[in-house]
N, C-alpha and C positions, 0 to 999 in steps of 0.2 A: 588339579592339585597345583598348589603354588610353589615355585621353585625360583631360584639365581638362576637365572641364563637368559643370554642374550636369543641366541638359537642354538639346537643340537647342533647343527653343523661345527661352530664355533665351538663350541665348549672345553674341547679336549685342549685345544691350542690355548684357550685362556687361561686353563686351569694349570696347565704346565711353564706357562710364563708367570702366573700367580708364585707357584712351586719355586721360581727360578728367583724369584724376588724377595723369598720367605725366610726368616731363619732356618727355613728346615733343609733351603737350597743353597745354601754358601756354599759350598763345597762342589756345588755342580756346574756346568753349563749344557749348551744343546748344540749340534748339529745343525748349521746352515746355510742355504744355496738351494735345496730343493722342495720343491711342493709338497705339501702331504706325508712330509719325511716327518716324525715327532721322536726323534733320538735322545734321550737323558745320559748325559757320561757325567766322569771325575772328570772333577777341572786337573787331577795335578796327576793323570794315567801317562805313564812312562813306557809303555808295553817289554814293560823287563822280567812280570810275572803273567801266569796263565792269565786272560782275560775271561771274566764270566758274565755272560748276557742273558739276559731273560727277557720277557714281554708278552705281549699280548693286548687283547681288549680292552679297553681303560673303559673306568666306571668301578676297577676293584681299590682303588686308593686305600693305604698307601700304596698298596703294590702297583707298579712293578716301581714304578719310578724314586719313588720314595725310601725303597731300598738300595740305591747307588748310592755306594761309598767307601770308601777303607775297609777291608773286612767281608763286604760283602758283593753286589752286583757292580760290573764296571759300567754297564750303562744298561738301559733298558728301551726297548722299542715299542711304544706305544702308539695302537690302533684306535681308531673310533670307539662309541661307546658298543663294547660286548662283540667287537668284529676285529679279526686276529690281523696285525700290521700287515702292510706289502710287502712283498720279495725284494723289494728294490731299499726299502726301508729299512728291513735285517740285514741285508748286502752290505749297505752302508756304513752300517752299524759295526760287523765285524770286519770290514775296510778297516775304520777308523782307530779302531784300540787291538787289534791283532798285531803282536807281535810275533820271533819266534819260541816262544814260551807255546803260541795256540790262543785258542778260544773255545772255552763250552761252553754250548748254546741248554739250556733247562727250558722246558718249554709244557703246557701243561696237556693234558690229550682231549685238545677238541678239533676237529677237520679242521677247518682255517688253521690253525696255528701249527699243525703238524705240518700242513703241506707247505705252509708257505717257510715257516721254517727250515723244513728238509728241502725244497730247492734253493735256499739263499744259501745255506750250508754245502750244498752239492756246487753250487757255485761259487763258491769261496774257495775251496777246494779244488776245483778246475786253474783259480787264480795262483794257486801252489799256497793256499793260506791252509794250516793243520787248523782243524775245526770236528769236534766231536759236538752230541747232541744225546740229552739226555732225558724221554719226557715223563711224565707227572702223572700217575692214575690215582691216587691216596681217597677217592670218596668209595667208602663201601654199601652205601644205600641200594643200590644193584646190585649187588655181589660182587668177587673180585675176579673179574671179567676183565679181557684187552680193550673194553671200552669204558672202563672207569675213568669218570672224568677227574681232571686235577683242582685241588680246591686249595686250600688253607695251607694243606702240608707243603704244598709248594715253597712257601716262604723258609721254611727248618733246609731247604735242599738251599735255596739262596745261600744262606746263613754257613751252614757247615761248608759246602763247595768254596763259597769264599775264605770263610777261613782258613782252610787247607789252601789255594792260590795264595793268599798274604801267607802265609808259610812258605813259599816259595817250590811248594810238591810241584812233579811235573803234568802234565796234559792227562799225561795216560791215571796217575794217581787220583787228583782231582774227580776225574769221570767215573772211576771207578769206585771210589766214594761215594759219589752225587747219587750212581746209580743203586748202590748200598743202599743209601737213605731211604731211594724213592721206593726200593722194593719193602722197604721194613714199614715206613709211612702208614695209618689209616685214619681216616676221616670222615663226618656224617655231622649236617649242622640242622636243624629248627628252627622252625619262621613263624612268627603272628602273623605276619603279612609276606607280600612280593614285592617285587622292586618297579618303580615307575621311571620308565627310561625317556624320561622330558617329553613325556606324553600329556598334557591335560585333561584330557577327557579319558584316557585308559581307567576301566574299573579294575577294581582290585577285585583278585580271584578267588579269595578267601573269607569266608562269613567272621561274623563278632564271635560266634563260638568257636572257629576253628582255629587250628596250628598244622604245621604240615611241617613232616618228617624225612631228610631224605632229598630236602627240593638243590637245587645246581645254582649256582652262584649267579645265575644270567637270569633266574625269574623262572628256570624250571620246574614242571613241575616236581612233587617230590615221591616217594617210595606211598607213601601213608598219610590221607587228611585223617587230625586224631583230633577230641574233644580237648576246646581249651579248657586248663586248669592252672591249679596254683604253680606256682616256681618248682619246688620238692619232686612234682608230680613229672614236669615238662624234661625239668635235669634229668631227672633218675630214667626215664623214659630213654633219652637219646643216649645215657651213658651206658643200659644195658643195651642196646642195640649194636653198640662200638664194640664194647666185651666179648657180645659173643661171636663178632668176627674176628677179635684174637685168640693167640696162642694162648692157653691157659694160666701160666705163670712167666713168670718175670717181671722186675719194675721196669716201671714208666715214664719217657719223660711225656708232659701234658698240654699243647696247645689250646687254653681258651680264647678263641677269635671272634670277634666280634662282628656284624655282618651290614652295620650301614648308619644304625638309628638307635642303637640300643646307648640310654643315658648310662653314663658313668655309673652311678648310686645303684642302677639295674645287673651294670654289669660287673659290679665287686659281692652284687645278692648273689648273682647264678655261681663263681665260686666258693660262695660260701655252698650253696644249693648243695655243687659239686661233692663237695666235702664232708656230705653225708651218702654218698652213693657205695656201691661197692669197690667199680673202679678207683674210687680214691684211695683204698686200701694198697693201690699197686703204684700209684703214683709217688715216684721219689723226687721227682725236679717239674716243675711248673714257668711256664710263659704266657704269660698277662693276668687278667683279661687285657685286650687290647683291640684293636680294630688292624690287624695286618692283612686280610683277603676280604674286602667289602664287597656288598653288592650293591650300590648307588645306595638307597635309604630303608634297604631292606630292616623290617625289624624281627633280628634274630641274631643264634649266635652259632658256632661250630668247635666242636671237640676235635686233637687230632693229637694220635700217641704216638708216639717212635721210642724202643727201645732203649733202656738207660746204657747202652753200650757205652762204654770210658771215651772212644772215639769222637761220641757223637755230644756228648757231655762237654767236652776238651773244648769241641771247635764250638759248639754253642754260646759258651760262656770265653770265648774271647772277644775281644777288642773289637768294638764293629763302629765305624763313621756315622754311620744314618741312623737320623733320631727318632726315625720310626719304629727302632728295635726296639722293644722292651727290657731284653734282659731275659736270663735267665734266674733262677732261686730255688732253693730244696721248697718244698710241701710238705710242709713242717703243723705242726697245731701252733693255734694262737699265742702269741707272747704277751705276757701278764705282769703286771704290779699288784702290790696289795694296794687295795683304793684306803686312803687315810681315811681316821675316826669322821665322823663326820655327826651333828648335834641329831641326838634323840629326836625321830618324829612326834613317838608317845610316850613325854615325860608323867604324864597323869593318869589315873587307872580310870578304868573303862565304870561308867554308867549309865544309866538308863532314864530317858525319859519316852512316854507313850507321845507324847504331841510331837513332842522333836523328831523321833524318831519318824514319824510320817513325815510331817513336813519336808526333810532332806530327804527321805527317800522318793516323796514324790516330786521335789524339784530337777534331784540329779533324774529321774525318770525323763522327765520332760525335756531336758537338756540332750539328753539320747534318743528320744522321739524325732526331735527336733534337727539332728548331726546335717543329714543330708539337704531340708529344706535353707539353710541356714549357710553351707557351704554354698550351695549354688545361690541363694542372696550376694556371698562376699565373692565368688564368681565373678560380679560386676562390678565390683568396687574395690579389689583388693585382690586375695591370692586364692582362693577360694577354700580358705581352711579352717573357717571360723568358728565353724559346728562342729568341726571335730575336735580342733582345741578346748572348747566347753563343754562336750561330751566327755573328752577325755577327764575333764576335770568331774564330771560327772561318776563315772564308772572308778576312778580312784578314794571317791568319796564313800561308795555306797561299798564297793571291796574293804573298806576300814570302818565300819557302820559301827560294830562289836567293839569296837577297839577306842572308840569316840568316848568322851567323859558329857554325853549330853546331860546329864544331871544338871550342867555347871556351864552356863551358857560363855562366860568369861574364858574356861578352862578350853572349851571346845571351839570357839572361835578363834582360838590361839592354835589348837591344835591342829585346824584347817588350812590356817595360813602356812606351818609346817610341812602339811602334808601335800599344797599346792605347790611350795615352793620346792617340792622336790619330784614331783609328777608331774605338771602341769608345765609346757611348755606356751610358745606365744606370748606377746606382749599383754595379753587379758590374762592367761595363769599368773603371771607376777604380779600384775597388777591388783587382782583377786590375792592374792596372797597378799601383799603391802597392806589391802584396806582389813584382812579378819586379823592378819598378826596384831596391827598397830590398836584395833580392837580390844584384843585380846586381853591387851595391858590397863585396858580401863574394868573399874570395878561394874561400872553403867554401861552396859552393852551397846544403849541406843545413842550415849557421847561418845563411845568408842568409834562407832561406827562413824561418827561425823570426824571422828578426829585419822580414822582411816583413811575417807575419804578424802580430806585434805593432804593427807599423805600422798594419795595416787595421784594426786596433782601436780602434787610439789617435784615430785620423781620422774613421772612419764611426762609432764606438759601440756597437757591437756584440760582444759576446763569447758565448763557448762555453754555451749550455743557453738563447739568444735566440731560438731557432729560423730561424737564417738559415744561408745556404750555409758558414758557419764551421764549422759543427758536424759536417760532413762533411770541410772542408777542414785545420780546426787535427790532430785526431786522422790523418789522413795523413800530412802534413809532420811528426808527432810521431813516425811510425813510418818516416820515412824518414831523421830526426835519429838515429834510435837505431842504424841500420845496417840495417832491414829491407829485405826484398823490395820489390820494387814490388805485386807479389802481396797481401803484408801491408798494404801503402797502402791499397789496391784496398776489401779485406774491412773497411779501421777506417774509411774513405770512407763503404761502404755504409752498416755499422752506425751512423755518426751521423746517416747520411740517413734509415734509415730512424727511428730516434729523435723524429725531428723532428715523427714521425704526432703523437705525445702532449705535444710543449711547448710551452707558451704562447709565444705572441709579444712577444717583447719590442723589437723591432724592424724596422725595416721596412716595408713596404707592410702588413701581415700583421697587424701590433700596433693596425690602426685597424680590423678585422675583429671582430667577435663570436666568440668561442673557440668556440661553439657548431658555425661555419660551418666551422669548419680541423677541426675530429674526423677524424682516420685522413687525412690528408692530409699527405704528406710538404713541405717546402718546396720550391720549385723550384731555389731555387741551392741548395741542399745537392743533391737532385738530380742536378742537371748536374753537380757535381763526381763523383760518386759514378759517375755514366757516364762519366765521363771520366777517372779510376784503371783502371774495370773494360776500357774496351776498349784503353787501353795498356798494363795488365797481358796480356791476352788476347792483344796482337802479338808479346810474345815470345818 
């Protein structure tokens, strides 16, 4: 697997000088003079209010480090990748920002981080430093057992804790709080995959069909390998799992966390997902989605509820420095406008022709035959969407069949362009649209079409030897201006599709590729046209 890094040895230290360098670190600096010490504080700590520390493993970005700020962590002690810092590294740690306000140390429940924690704290202590410690079990994939490990909800305990210390509460409040939180806290997250800890050659532990239920933020395994399926299925799956380790009633507030790799557009779906579960019926305040407790590039996500208690609500939704916080917001239903008037798709009443009606049916047929061999052509040249863009346009065509004035080729060419230009996405749906609309307005279908055609020129930039779907399209419509077959379409279709193996790009997704990579590659929309003569030639 390919990765950024120089060595794992390295990493943690680059990444946190990376941090220190970033927008998202102004506000920080680090601890230094000793080896292997990786300390994250507030540049501007006064030790006038409780200091609150936290840490652990790195590999969970943002946490721990990422949360030091106003509001929240005073600095964080960060170990290697998934191995809990040294006693000498927390020591130092709450040396540095302990005042007499105190320090609580939050710490999540995994051996390393307990113990080394609990003796840096027992040593701190010895120093006459006040120092409480407060740790994290929130995953109930195990059951809620004294060995529940701390995941996600860790971050809600960050958050409130701090905010109660920026309140200025004292030692003994704060803790008690922290500790409130942790006990109300539950948690349980879902993976496509496992995490690769700058391993290359490590196999992943999980098939193409599986997901795993239940797994620990270090690549553990999890409670349940379950059949992968759609989103609805995977949501609803881990949200009744969380449920039924709660109390029955009471709202919710709702940690969606994100766990490494999950794209943005993926992870605004799985709240939607969310949103149809039951537990969302309980859910009155929502956090993210977001990426707050990672596991390097794990792809997955985790749920984690606490309580709508006023307390926990208050300290949540205050003021927090670190721009890794999300924020807090009610879980509300969608906010709406009425969408303005917008021009009739079908100004014309519907009729019937027997030939036409084949024809488009069997064209957009073959355009969805076609979707998959078609993306993985534009795969190599482009974004790899191309057949589905023309499918789509396909399936919106043949959904409005009924509704089409094919009687009236002029009516219905118009009406195509309409109904693309309101379906049909990608630069080929609009395009396709410009050439039947402008059609449309001719009495002559077959100068319509030449005068579309020059239309999609004039508009997208593109002409004849650019190597785009033109070069199959102009030489058709040129042979069907002339009086030819549809036949002859079909064969001047192919022949510039097939053309396209050998010409440079001049346009298009295509024209930012290296000439090298398109060799013997036809283009995708020349292509698609070129299928789409040949199998309406072929119906009649």
């Amino acid at each position: 697997m390919k990765r950024f890094f120089n060595t794992r040895e390295t990493i943690v230290k680059e990444g946190l000088e990376g941090l220190l360098r970033s927008s998202y670190g102004a506000d920080l600096c680090r601890l230094e003079g000793a080896e292997d010490i990786h300390v994250i504080l507030r540049k501007d700590w006064q030790k006038e209010r409780v200091a609150v520390l936290s840490g652990g493993g790195s590999g969970h970005e943002p946490a721990h480090a990422g949360f030091v700020g106003k509001g929240m962590l005073t600095g964080a002690i960060c170990g290697q990748i998934f191995a809990s810092p040294g006693v000498d590294a927390i020591l130092a740690a709450i040396r540095a920002v302990t005042g007499e306000a105190g320090c609580l140390l939050i710490v999540k429940n995994y051996t390393g981080d307990r113990l080394n924690f609990g003796i840096a704290a027992e040593q701190a202590k010895a120093l006459g430093l006040n120092v409480e410690l407060v740790i994290i079990g929130d995953d109930i994939a195990l059951g809620r057992t004294d060995k529940a490990r701390g995941i996600a909800g860790t971050v809600l305990v960050h958050k409130i804790a701090g905010a109660a210390a920026e309140a200025g509460q004292s030692l003994a409040e704060v803790a008690a709080l922290a500790r409130k939180v942790a006990e109300s806290l539950s948690s349980i997250g879902l993976a496509l995959s496992d995490c690769n800890v700058f391993t290359p050659d490590q196999k992943p532990r999980l098939g193409e069909n599986e997901a795993e239920l239940g797994l620990g933020i270090h690549g553990e395994a999890g409670v349940e390998r379950i059949a992968m399926a759609g989103l609805d299925a995977l949501v609803t799956r881990t949200a009744e799992k969380l449920e039924a380790a709660l109390p029955p009633e009471g709202k919710l507030i709702v940690l969606l966390n994100m766990l490494g790799s999950v794209p943005p557009l993926e992870a605004y779906a799985l709240l939607d997902g969310f949103s149809r579960t039951s537990l969302a019926a309980r859910t009155e305040w929502i956090i993210g989605p977001a990426p707050l407790m990672t596991a390097l590039d794990m792809n997955g996500f985790s749920l984690t509820t606490l309580p709508a208690d006023p307390a926990f609500v208050a300290a949540l939704a205050a003021d927090a420095g670190p721009r890794s916080w999300p924020g807090l917001a009610h879980f509300a239903p969608v906010a709406t406008l009425p969408c303005p008037a917008l021009p009739e798709t079908f100004v014309d009443a519907p009729s019937d022709s027997a030939v036409l009606r084949k024809l488009i049916t069997t064209g957009a047929e073959a355009l969805l035959a076609n979707e998959a061999r078609l993306n993985a052509l534009d795969a190599k040249c482009g974004d790899g969407d191309a057949g589905s863009t023309f499918a789509e346009s396909g399936r919106q065509i043949l959904k409005a069949l009924d509704s089409l004035p094919l009687a009236s080729p002029q009516k219905l060419l118009a009406t195509i362009g309409r109904l693309l230009a309101r379906h049909s996405g990608g630069s080929s749906g609009v395009l396709l649209s410009i050439l039947t609309t402008t059609a449309g307005h001719d009495e002559n279908w077959r100068e319509g079409l030449q005068k579309g055609a020059a239309q999609m020129q004039g508009y997208g930039g593109a002409h004849a030897g650019d190597r785009t779907m033109l070069d199959a399209l102009l030489p058709a419509i040129d042979a069907l201006n002339t009086g030819e077959s549809l036949a002859a379409a079909a064969a001047a279709a192919r022949a510039g599709a097939d053309a396209t193996r050998s010409m440079k790009a001049r346009a298009g997704r295509a024209s930012y590729i290296p000439a090298e990579q398109l060799a013997d590659i036809p283009d995708p929309g020349a292509e698609a046209i070129a299928v789409l003569f040949e199998s309406v030639a072929k119906s009649l």
